[in-house]
Backbone bond lengths (Angstrom), bond angles and torsions (degrees), N, CA, C in turn:
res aa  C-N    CA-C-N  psi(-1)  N-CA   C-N-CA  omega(-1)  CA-C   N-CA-C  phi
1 X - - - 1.442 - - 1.528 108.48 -
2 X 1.208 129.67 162.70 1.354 140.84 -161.69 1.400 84.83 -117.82
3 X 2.020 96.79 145.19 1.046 107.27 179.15 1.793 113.96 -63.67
4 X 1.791 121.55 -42.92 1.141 104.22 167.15 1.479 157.69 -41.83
5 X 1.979 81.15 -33.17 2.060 90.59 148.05 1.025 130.02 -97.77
6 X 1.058 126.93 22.99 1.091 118.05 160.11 1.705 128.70 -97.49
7 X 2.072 94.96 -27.94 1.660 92.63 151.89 1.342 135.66 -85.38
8 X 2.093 110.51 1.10 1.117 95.78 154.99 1.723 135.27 -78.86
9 X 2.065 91.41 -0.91 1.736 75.48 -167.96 1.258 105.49 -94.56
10 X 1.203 121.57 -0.50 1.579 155.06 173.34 1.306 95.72 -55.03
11 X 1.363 114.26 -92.25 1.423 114.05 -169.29 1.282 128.65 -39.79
12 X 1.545 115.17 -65.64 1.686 120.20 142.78 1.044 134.69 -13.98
13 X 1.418 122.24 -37.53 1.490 134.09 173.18 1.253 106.71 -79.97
14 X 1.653 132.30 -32.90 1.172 119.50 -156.69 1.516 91.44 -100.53
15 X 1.694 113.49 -30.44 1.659 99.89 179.40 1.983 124.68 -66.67
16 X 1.395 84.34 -18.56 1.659 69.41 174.71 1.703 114.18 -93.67
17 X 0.851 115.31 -13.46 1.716 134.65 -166.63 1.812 92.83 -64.17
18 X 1.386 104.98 -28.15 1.640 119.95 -139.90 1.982 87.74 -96.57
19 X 1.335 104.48 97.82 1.783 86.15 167.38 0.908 124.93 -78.83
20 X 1.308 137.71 3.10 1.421 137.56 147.76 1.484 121.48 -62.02
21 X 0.599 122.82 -1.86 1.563 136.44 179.68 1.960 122.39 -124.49
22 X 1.209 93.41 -40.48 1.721 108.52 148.70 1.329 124.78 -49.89
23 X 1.564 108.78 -58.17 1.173 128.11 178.52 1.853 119.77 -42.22
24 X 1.116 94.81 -30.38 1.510 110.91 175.64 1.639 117.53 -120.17
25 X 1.109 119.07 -15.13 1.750 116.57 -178.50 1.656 80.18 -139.29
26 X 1.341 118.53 152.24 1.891 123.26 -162.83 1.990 63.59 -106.54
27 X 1.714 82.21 168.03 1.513 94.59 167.86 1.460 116.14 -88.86
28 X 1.261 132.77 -22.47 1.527 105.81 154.89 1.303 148.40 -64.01
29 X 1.457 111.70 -3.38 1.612 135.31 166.54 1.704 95.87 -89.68
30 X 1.303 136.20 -37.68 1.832 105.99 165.61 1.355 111.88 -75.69
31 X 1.485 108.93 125.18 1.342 130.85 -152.15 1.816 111.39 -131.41
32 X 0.933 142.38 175.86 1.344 159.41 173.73 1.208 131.70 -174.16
33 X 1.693 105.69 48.49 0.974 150.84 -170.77 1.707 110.91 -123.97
34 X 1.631 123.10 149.39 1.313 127.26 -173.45 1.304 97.30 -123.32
35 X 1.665 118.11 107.29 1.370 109.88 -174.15 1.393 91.58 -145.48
36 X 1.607 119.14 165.64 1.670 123.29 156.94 1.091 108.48 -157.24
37 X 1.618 101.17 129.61 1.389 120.12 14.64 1.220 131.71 -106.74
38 X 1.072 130.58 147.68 1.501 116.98 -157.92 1.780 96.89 -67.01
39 X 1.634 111.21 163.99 1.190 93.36 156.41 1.357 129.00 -98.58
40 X 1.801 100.89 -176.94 1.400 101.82 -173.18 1.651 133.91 -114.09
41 X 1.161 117.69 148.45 0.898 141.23 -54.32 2.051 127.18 -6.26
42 X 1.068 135.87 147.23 1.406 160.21 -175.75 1.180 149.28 -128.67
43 X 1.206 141.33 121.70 1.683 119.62 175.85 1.755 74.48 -136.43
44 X 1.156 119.47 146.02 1.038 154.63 -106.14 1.900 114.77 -172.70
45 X 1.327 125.07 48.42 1.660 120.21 -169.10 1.432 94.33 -69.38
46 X 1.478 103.42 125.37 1.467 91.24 -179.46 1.770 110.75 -135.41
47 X 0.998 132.98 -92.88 1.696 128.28 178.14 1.258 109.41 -73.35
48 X 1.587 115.00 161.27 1.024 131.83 179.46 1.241 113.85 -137.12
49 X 1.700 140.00 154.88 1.261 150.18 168.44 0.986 122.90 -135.56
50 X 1.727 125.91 105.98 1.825 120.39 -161.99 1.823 92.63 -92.43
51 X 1.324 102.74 147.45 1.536 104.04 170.34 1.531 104.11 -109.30
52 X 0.920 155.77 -176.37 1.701 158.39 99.66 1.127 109.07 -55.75
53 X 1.503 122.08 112.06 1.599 139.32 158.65 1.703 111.90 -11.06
54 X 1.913 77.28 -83.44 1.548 94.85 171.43 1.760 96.56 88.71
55 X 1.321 135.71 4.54 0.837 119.49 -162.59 1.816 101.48 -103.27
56 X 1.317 114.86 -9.58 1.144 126.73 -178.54 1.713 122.94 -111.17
57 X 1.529 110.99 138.39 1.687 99.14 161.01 1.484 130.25 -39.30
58 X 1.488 98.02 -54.02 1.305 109.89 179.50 1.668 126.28 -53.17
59 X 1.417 116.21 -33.03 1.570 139.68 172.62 1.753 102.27 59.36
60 X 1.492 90.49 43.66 2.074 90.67 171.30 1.106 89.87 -85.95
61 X 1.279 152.85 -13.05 1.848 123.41 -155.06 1.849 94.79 -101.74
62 X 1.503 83.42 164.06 1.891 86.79 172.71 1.770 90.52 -176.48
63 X 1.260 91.73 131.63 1.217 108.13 -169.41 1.667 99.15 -101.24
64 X 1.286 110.06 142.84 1.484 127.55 -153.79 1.643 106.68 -129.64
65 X 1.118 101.28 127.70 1.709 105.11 -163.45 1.813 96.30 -133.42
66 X 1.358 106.54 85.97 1.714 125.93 171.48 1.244 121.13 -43.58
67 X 1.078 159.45 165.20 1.814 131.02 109.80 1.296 101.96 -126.47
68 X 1.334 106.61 144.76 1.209 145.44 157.50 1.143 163.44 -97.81
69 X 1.482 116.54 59.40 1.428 154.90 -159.28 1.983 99.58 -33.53
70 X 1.066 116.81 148.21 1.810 113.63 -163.64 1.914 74.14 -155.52
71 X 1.441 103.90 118.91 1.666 117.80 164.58 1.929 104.83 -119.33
72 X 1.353 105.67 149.81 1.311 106.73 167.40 2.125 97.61 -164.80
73 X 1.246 111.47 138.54 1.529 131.45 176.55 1.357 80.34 -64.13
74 X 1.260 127.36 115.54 1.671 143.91 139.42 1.511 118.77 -156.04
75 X 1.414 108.25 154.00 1.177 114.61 153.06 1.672 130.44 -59.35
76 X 1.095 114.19 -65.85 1.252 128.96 -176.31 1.981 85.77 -74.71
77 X 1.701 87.49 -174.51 1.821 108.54 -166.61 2.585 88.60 -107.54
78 X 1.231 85.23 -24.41 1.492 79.53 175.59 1.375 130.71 -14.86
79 X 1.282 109.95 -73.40 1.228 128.99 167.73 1.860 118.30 -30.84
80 X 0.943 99.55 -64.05 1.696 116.47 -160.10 1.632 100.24 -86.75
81 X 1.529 124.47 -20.97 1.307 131.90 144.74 1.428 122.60 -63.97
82 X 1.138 131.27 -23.96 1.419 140.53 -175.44 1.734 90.63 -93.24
83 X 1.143 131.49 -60.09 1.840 121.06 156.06 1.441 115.81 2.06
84 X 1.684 85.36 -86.01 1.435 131.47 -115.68 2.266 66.78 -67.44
85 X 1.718 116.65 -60.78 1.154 123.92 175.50 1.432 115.50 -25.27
86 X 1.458 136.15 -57.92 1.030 138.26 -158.41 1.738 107.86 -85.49
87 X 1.150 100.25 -33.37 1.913 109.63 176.46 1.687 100.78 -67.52
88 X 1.543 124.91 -39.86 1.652 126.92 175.91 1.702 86.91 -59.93
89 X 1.602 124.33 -74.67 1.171 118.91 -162.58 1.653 121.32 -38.21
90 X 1.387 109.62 -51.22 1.124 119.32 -170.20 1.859 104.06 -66.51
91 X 1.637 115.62 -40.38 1.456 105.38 -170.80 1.597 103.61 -69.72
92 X 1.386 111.15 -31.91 1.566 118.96 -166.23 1.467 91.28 -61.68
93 X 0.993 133.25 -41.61 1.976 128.50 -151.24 1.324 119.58 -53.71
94 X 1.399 108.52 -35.80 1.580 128.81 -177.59 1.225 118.97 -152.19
95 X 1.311 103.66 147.03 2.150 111.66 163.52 1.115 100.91 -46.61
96 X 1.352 122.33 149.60 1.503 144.91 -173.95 1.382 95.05 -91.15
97 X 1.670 121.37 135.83 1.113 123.79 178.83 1.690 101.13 -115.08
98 X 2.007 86.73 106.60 1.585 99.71 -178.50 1.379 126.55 -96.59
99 X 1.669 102.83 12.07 1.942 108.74 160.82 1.676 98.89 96.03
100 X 0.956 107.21 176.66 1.359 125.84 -149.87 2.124 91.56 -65.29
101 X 1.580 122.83 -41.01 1.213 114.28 -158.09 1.840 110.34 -94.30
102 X 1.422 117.36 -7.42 1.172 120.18 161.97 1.238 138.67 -150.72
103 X 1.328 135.07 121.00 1.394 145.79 -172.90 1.409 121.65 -67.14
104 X 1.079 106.79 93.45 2.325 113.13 159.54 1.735 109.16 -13.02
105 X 1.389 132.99 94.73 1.436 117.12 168.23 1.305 117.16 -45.42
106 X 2.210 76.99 -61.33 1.393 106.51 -153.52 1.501 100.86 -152.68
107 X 1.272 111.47 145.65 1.389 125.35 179.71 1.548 131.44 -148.36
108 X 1.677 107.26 136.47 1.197 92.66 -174.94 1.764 115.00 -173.13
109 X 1.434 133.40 148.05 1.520 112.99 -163.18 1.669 96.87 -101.62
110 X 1.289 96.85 119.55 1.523 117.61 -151.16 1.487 76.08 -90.61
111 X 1.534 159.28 -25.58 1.220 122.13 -167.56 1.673 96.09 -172.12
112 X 1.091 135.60 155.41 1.199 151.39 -158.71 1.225 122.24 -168.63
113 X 1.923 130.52 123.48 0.973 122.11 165.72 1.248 111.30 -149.02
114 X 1.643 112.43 169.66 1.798 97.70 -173.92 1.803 74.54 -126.73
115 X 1.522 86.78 172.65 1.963 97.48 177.14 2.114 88.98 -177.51
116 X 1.519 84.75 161.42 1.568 93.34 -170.73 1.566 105.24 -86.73
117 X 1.205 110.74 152.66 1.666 108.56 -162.03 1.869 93.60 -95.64
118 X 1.003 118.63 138.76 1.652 115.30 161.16 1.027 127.25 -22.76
119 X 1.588 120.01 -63.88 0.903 125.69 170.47 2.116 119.99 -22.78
120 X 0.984 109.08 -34.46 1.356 130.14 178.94 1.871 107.80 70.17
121 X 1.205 105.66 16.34 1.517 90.54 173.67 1.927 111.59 -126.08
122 X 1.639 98.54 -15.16 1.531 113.82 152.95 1.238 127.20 -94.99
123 X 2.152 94.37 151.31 1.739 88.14 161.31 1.458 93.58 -121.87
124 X 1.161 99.70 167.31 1.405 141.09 166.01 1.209 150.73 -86.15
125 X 0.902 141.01 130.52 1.896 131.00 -140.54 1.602 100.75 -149.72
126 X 1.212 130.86 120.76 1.565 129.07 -179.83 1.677 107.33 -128.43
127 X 0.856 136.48 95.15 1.164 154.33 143.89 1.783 126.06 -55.38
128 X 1.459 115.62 135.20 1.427 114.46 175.80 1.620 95.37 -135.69
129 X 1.546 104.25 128.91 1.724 123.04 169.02 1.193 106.42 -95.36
130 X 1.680 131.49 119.06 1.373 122.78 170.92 1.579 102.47 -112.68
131 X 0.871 113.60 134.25 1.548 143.82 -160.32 1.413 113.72 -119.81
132 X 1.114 145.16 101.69 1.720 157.10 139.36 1.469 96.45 -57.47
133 X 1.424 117.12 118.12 1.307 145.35 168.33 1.557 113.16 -115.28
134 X 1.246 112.53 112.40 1.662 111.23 136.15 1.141 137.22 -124.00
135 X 1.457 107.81 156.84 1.446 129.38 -135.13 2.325 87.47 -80.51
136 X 0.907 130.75 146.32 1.213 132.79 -167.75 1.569 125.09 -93.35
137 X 1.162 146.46 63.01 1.576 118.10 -133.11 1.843 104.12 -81.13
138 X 1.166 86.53 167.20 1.285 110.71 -151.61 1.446 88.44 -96.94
């Protein structure tokens, strides 16, 4: 398995686990799935970008940069800010448990924003998880 799926199944796992985050998006709307339109309320795991560390001989690490799309029917950004909070809370709480082939360095939601969707009756929520991975030896 690749380290990127494995922090997507990570994340997913930890957002529904998380009733603070349930509490406001049900766990069958957090998804990792590419559909439209998503539904609503949503969280949404969606692209990924693997880097190489590079900081090692060995070249196990690779730093992993998620995003995570957050939809909700509102006027205001409230809503999808009140999310976007509980998905930071919930990733911040603990090391990500990435399974037997790679270890959580480091973790953290490197960037977050909400903005009104065109549509004019959604907002929108963009989130980025950056992830330090190493590779586990066997």
């Amino acid at each position: 398995m690749s380290a990127d799926l494995a922090i997507q199944i990570a994340i997913r796992a930890r957002l529904v686990a998380t009733s603070a985050v349930t509490d406001l998006v049900p766990a069958s709307n957090i998804l990792d799935r590419n559909a439209t339109p998503a539904p609503r309320p949503s969280i949404v795991i969606g692209e990924a970008q693997v880097v190489d560390e590079g900081r090692s001989i060995a070249r196990t690490r690779e730093r992993v940069f998620h995003t995570i799309h957050v939809w909700k029917t509102e006027l205001s950004r409230e809503g999808v800010k009140e999310i976007m909070a509980a998905v930071r809370a919930a990733i911040r709480g603990a090391r990500l448990d990435l399974g037997a082939d790679y270890h959580c360095v480091d973790w953290r939601v490197s960037s977050a924003r909400a903005m009104s969707d065109p549509d004019g009756e959604s907002s929108h929520g963009v989130m980025v998880v950056d992830v330090l991975a190493e590779e586990v030896s066997a």
